[in-house]
C-alpha positions as CSV (number, residue, x, y, z in Angstrom):
1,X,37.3,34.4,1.3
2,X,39.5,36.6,3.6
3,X,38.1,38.8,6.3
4,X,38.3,41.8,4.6
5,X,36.9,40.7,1.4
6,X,34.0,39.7,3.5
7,X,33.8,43.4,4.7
8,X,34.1,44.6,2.0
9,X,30.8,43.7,0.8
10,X,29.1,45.6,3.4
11,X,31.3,49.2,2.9
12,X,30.1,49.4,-0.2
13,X,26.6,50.6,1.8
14,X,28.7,52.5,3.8
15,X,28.7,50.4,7.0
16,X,31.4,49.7,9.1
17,X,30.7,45.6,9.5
18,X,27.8,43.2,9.2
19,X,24.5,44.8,10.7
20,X,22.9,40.6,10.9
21,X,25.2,38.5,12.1
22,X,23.5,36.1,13.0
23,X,25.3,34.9,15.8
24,X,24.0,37.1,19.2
25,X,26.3,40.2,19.7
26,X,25.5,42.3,23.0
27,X,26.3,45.4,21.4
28,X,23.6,45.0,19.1
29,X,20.9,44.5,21.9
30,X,17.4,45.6,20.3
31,X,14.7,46.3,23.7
32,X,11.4,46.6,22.9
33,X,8.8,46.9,26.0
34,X,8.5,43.0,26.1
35,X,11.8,42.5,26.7
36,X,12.2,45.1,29.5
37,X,9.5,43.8,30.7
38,X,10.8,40.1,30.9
39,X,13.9,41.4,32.2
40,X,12.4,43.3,35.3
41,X,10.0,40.9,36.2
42,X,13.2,37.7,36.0
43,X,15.5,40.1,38.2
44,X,12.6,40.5,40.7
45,X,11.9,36.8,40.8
46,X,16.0,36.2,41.2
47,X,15.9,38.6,44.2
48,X,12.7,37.4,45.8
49,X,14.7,34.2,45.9
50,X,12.1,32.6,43.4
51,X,13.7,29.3,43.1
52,X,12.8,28.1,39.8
53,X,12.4,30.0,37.2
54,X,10.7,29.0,33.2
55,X,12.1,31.5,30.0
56,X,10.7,29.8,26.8
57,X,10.4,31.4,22.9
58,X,10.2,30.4,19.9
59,X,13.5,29.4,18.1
60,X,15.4,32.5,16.9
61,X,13.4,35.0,18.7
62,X,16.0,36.1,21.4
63,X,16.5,34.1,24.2
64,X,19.9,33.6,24.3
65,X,20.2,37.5,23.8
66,X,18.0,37.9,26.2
67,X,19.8,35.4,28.9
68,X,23.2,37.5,27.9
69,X,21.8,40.5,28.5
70,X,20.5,39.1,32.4
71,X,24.0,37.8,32.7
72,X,25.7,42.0,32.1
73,X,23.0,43.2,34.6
74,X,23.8,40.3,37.2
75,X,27.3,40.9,36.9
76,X,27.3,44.5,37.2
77,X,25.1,43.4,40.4
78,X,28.2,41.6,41.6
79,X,25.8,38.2,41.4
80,X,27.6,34.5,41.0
81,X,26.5,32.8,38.1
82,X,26.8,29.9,36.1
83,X,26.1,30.0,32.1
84,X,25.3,26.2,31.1
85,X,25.4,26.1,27.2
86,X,26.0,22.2,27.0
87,X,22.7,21.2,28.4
88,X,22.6,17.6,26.7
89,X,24.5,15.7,29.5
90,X,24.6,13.5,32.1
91,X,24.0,14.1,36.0
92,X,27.2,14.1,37.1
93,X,28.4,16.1,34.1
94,X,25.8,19.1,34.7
95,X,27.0,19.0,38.1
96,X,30.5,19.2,37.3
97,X,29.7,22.5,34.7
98,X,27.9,24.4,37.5
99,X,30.8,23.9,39.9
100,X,32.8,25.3,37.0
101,X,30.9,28.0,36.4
102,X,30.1,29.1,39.9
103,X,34.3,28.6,40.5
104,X,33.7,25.6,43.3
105,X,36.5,22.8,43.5
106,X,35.5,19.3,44.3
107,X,37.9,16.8,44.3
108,X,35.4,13.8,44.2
109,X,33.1,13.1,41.1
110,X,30.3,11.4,43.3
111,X,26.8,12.8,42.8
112,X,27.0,13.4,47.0
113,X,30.3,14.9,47.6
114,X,29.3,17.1,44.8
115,X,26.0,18.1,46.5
116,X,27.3,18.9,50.3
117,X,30.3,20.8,48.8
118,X,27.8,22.9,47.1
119,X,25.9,23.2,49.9
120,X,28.4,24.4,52.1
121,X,29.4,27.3,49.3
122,X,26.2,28.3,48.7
123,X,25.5,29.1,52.5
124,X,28.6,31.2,52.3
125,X,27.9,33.0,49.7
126,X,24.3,33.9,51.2
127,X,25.6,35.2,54.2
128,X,27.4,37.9,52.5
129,X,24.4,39.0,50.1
130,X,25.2,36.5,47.2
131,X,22.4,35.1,45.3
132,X,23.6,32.5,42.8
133,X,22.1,32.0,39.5
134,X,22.4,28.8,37.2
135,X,21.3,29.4,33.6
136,X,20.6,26.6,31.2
137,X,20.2,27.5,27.9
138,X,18.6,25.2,25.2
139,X,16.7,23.5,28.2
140,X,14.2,21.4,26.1
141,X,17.6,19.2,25.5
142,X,18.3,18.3,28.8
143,X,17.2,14.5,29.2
144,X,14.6,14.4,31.5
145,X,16.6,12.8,34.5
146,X,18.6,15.1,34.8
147,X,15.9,17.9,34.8
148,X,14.6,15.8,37.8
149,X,18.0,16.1,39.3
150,X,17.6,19.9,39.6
151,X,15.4,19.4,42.3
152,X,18.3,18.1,44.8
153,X,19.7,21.9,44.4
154,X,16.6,23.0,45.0
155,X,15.9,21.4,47.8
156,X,18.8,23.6,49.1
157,X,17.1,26.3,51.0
158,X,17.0,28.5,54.0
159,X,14.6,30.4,56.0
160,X,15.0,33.7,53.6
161,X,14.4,31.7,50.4
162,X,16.4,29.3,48.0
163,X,19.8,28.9,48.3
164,X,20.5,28.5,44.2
165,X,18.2,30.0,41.8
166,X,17.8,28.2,38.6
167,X,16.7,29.6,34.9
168,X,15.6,27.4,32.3
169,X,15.6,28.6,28.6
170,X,14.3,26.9,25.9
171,X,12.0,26.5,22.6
172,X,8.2,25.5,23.9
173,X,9.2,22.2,23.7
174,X,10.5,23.1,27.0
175,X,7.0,23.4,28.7
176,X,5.4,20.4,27.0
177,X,8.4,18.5,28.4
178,X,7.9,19.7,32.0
179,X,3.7,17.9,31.6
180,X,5.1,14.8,31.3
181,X,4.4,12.6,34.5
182,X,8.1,12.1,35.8
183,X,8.7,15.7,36.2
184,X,5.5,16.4,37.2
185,X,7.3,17.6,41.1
186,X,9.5,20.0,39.2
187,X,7.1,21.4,37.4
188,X,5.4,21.9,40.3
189,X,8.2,24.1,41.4
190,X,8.5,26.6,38.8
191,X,7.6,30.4,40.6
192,X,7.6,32.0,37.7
193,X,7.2,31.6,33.9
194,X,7.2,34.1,30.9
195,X,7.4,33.8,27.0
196,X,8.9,35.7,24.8
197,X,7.2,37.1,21.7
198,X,8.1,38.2,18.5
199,X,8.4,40.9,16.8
200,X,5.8,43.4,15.5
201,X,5.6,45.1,11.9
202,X,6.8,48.0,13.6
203,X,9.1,46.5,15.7
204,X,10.8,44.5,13.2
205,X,11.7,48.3,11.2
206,X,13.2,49.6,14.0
207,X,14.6,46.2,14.2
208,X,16.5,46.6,10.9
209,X,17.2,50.7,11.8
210,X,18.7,49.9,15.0
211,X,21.2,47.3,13.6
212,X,22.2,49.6,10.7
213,X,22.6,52.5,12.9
214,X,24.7,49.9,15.4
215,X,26.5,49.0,12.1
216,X,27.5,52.4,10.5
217,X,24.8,52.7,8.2
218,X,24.1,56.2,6.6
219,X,21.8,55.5,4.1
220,X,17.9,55.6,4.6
221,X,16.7,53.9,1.3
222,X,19.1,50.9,1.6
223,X,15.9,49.3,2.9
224,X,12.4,50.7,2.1
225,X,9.0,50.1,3.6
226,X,8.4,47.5,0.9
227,X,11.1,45.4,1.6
228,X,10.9,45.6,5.3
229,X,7.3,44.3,4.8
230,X,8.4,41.8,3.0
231,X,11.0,40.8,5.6
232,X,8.6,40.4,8.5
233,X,6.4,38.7,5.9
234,X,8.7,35.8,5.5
235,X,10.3,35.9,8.9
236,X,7.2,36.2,10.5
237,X,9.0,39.0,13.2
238,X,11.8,36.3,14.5
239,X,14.8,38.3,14.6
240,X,17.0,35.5,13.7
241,X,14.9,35.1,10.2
242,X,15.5,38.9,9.5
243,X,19.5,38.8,10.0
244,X,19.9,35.8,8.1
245,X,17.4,37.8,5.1
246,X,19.1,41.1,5.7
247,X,22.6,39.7,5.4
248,X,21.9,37.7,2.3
249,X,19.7,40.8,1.1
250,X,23.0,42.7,1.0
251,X,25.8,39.9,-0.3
252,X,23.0,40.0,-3.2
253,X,22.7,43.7,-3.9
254,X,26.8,44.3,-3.6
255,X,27.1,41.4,-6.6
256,X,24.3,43.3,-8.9
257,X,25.7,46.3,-7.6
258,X,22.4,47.8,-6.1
259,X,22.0,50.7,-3.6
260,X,18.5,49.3,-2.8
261,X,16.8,46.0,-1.8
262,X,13.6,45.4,-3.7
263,X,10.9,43.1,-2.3
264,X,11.8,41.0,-5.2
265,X,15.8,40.0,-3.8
266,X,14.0,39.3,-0.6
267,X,11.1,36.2,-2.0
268,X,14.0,34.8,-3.6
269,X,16.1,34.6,-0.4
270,X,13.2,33.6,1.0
271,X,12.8,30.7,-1.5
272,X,16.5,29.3,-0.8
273,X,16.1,29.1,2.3
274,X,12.6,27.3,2.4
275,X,10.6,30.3,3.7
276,X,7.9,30.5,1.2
277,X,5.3,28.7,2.0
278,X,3.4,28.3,-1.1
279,X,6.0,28.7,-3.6
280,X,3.2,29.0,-6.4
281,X,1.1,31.6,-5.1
282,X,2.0,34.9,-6.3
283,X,1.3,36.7,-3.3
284,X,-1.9,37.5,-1.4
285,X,-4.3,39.9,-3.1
286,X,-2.5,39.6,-6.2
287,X,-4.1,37.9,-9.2
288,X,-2.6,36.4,-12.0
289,X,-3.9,38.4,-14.2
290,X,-2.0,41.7,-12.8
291,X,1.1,39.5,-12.6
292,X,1.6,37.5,-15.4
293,X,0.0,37.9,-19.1
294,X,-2.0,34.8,-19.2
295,X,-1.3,32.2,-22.0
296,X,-4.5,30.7,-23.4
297,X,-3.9,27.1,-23.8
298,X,-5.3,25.8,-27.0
299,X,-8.6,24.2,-26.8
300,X,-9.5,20.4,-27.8
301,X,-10.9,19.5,-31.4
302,X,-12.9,16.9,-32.1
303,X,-10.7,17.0,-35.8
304,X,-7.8,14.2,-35.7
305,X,-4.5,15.5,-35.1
306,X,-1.1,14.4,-33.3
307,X,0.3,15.8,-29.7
308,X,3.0,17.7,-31.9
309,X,0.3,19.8,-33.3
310,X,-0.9,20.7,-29.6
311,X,3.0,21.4,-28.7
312,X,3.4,23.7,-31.5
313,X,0.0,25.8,-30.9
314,X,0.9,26.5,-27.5
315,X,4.7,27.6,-28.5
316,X,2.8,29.9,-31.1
317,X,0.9,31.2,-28.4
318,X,3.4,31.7,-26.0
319,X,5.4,33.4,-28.6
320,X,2.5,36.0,-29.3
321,X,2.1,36.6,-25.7
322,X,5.8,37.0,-25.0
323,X,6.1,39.5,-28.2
324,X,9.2,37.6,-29.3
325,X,9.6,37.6,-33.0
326,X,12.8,35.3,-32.9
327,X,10.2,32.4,-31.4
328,X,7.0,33.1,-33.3
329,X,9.6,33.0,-36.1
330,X,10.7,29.1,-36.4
331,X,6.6,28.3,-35.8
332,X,4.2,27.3,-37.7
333,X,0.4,27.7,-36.9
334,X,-1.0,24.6,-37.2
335,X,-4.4,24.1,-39.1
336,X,-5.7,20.9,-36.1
337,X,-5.2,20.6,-33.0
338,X,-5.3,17.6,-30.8
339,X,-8.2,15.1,-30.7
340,X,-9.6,13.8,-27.3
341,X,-12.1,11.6,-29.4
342,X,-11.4,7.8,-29.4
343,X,-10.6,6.0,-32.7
344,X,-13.8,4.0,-34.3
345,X,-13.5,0.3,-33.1
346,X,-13.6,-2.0,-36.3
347,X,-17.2,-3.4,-36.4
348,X,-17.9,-6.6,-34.6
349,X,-19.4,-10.1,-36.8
350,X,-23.0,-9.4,-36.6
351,X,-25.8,-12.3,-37.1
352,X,-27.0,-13.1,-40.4
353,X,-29.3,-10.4,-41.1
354,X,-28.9,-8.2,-38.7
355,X,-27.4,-5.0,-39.1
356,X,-25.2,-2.4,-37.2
357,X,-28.2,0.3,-36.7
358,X,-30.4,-2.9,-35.6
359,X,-28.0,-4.4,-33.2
360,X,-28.8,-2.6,-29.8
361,X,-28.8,-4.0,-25.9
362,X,-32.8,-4.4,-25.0
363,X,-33.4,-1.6,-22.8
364,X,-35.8,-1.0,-19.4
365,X,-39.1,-0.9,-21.8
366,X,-37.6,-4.1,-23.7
367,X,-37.4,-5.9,-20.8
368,X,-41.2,-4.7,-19.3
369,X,-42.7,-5.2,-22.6
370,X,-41.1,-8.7,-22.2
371,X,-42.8,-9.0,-18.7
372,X,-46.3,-8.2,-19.9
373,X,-46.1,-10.6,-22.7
374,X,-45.3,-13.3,-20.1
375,X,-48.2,-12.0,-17.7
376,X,-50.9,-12.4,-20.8
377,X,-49.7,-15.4,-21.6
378,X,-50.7,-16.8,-18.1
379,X,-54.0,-15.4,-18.3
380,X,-53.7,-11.8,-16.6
381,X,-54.9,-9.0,-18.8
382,X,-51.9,-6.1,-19.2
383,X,-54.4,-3.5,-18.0
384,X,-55.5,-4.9,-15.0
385,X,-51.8,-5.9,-14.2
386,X,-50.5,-2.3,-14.3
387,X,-53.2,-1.2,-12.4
388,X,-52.9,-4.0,-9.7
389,X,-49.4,-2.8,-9.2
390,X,-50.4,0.3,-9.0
391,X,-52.3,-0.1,-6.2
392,X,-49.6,-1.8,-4.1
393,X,-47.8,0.9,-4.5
394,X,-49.6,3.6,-3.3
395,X,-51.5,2.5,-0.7
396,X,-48.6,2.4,2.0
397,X,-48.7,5.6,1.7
398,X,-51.9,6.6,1.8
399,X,-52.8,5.4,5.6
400,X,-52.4,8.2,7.8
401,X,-52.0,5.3,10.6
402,X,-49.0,4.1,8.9
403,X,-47.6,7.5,8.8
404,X,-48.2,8.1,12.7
405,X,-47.1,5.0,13.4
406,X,-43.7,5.3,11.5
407,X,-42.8,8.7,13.2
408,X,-43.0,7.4,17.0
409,X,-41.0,4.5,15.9
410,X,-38.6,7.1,14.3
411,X,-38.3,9.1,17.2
412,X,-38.1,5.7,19.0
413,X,-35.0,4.7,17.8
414,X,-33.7,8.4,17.3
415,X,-33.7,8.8,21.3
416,X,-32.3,5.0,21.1
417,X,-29.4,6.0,18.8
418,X,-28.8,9.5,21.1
419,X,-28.2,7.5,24.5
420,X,-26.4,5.5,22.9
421,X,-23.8,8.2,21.3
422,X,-24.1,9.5,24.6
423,X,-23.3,6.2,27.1
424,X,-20.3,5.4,24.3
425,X,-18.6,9.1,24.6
426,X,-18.3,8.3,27.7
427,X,-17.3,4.4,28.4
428,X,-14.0,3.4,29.2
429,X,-14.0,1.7,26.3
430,X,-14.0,4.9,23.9
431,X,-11.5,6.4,26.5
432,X,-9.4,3.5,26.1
433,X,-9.5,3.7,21.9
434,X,-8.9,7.2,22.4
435,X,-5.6,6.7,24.2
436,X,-4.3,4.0,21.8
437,X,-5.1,6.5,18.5
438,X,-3.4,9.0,20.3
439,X,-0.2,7.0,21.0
440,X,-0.3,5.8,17.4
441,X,-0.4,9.0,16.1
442,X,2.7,10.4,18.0
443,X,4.8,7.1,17.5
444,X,3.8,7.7,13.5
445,X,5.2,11.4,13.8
446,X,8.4,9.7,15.1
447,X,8.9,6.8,13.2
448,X,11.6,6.7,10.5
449,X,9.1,5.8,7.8
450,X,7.6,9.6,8.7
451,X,10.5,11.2,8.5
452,X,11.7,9.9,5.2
453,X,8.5,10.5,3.0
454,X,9.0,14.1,5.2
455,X,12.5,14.2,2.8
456,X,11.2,13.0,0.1
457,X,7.8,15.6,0.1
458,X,10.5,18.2,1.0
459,X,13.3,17.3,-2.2
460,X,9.9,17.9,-4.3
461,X,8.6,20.6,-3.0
462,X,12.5,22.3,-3.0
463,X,12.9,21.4,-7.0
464,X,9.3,22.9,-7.5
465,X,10.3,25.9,-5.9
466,X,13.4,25.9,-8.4
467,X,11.5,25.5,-11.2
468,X,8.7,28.4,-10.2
469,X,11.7,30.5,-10.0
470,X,13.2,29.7,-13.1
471,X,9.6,30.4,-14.9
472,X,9.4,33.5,-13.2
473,X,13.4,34.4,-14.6
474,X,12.4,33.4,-18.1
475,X,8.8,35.5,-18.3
476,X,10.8,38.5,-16.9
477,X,13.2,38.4,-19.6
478,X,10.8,38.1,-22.2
C-alpha cells in the first residue's frame, strides 16, 4: 500500500493525515496539568543542579513524549544534551553515546581516558553557564553495571552543584530495579523522582479532540461520547492504547464506509488486540437477558432416547428463538429427549431360593440385632444391655467436674498453641522458609516452563475470544 492510499483512508473524514500515529510526534503534544507539572518541577531540578534525576510511567503513557518535549525547552535554553535511546549496552559503549551526543572527541576507548576527557569538557562548559543533561530513555534495560557506572559521572562535581546531570526514564520496572542491593549507592543518589499518570475520562476526550483538531478534523460526531467511553474503557487512559484504537477505529469505518465509530467497532478492536479482559462477559451492568434472547436448553427425561434427539431439540429451539423459518424448516420436534438414567444391569445368579426383592446388604439394625442375639446367648439380658450402655454414655457428661476440668485444660493448651504461633512467626527459622518460598516463586515466574503454559493459556484464551465473536456475528444476523 502506497502512501497516499494510506491517506486516503483518513480524507474520507476530512482530515489532513493520521490523528494516532502511534509513533510520538511533537506536534501533536497533548499537556494536561500533570505533565506541566512534571515538566516544571524536572527543569527546576536540572537547574538546581540536581544530579540524578528518576522519570518512570507506565508503558505507553508518554514518557518518551514527555522527555522530547524537555529536550525543545532545553534547547531553546541553549542547554547541551545527550538523547540515549540504545540503553541496552555495555560500559564503554554508553560512554561512547554520551560523548556523541554531547559532541566530545576521544581518541582512546578506555573507560579512564574517557572519564578525564569528560571531565575536562564538562568544567568548560560550566564556566560559561552550560548545564549538561544526559537522558536515557527505556532505563529499566540498562544492565545493572552499567547503571552503577553512572555514578563515576556523578561523582563529577563542583562547589555550585553536579557537573552532568542525568535523567532516567523508564517503565516501573525501573524503580524496582534501583532496590536491588548492588545499586543500592545510586539509588541513594536520586534528588528527585516523579511518575507519570494516565489519563482521565475527561482527559482522554480532549485527548482524542486535540489530535483530530491537530489532524484536520471537522467533524464532531466522527467520535461520540459512547465510543470515547469505550476507548478509555479498554485503554484504561494510556495514550498509546487510544492511538492504536482510534487508528484502527477509522481504517474500519473507511472499509464499511461509516461516518461514525460505534462502541461496537471499538470491543472488536479491542478483542484483536487482546484488550478485553473477559471476552465472555457482555459488559458490566449488562445482563444477558437485555443482550441476548436466551435459548432454553432442553431439559433431561428420564424416557430413553439417543444424543441426536437432544441435538435436534436444541436446533428446534434455537430456530424459534432466532425466528428463522429456513432452520425451523429442515427440523423435526422430537417426541424424547435424552436420558441421564443408567441402563438396568442384567440380574446377578441369586441362591437357591432367594429372590431379587429378598436379596438386600444387612443394614445398621441387622447388624445390632445380630449383636444382641450374641449378648443373650452369653447370658446378658437385651434390656439391661441397652440400658448399661446407656449409662456409659451419658455419665461423662453429666459431671460438672469433668466439664470444669476440660475448659482449664482447653484454655491450657489454647494459650500453649498461641505462644507458640507467636515464638514461630518470629524464629529465624520461619524467616528463613519465608525467603526460600519467596525465591521459588520469582524463579517460577521466570522459568521457561512458566512462560510456555503462559502461550499456551494465551493461544486458548485468543481462539475463545474468536469464537465469542463469531457467536455474537451469527446472533446479530439472525
Amino acid at each position: 500500500m502506497t502512501t497516499a492510499a494510506y491517506e486516503l483512508r483518513f480524507s474520507f473524514f476530512g482530515l489532513q493525515r493520521n490523528p494516532f500515529n502511534v509513533s510520538p510526534d511533537r506536534s501533536f503534544f497533548f499537556s494536561t496539568p500533570a505533565h506541566e507539572s512534571l515538566l516544571a518541577e524536572m527543569l527546576f531540578a536540572i537547574q538546581a543542579r540536581q544530579g540524578l534525576m528518576l522519570l518512570t510511567g507506565e508503558s505507553g503513557s508518554g514518557k518518551t513524549t514527555l522527555v522530547q518535549q524537555l529536550l525543545d525547552t532545553l534547547s531553546h535554553q541553549g542547554v547541551s544534551t545527550a538523547y540515549i535511546v540504545y540503553s541496552s549496552l555495555g560500559v564503554e559503549d554508553l560512554f561512547q553515546f554520551v560523548l556523541e551526543g554531547l559532541g566530545v572527541t576521544c581518541k582512546s576507548n578506555r573507560k579512564g581516558d574517557v572519564i578525564r576527557v569528560l571531565h575536562r569538557w564538562l568544567l568548560q562548559r560550566t564556566m560559561v553557564g552550560d548545564t549538561p543533561v544526559i537522558i536515557i530513555d527505556e532505563a529499566q534495560t540498562v544492565p545493572a553495571g552499567t547503571l552503577d557506572e553512572l555514578r563515576l559521572l556523578l561523582n563529577l562535581e563542583s562547589p555550585d552543584g553536579k557537573l552532568v546531570q542525568i535523567v532516567l526514564a523508564g517503565q516501573p520496572g525501573l524503580d524496582e530495579k534501583l532496590r536491588r542491593t548492588e545499586l543500592l549507592q545510586l539509588r541513594q543518589r536520586v534528588m528527585f523522582r516523579c511518575r507519570l499518570p494516565v489519563l482521565s475520562p475527561r482527559e482522554t476526550s480532549a485527548y482524542i479532540q486535540s489530535r483530530l483538531a491537530h489532524a484536520g478534523g471537522t467533524e464532531p460526531g466522527l467520535f461520540p461520547e459512547e465510543t470515547i467511553a469505550a476507548i478509555y474503557g479498554y485503554s484504561e487512559g494510556i495514550p498509546r492504547l487510544i492511538n492504536l484504537l482510534g487508528e484502527h477505529a477509522l481504517i474500519k469505518a473507511y472499509a464499511e464506509q461509516k461516518r461514525s465509530i460505534s462502541p461496537e467497532d471499538i470491543l472488536y478492536i479491542a478483542s484483536d488486540f487482546d484488550l478485553v479482559e473477559n471476552p465472555l462477559s457482555l459488559g458490566a451492568g449488562k445482563s444477558s437477558v437485555e443482550s441476548h434472547r436466551v435459548l432454553r436448553f432442553p431439559q433431561p427425561s428420564p424416557e430413553p432416547s439417543a444424543l441426536s434427539a437432544l441435538r435436534l431439540a436444541f436446533i428446534s429451539e434455537l430456530s424459534k428463538a432466532l425466528n428463522d423459518s429456513a432452520v425451523k424448516g429442515n427440523v423435526t420436534r422430537p417426541g424424547s429427549t435424552l436420558s441421564l438414567m443408567p441402563p438396568a444391569h442384567p440380574e446377578l445368579p441369586l441362591e437357591p431360593g432367594v429372590t431379587g426383592a429378598s436379596a438386600q446388604v444387612t443394614g445398621p439394625t441387622g447388624g445390632l440385632q445380630d449383636a444382641a442375639r450374641n449378648g443373650a446367648s452369653a447370658g446378658a439380658p437385651l434390656g439391661e444391655g441397652v440400658a448399661l450402655r446407656g449409662r456409659k454414655r451419658k455419665e461423662p457428661h453429666a459431671s460438672r467436674g469433668w466439664r470444669k476440668r476440660r475448659s482449664h485444660l482447653a484454655r491450657y493448651w489454647g494459650d500453649v498453641a498461641y505462644s507458640f504461633h507467636r515464638d514461630l512467626r518470629r524464629s529465624h527459622l520461619t524467616r528463613y522458609w519465608g525467603d526460600v518460598a519467596y525465591s521459588f516463586h520469582r524463579d517460577l515466574r521466570r522459568s521457561h516452563l512458566t512462560r510456555y503454559w503462559g502461550d499456551v493459556a494465551y493461544s486458548f484464551r485468543r481462539d475463545l475470544r474468536i469464537f465469542y465473536l463469531d457467536c455474537r456475528r451469527f446472533l446479530g444476523s439472525c
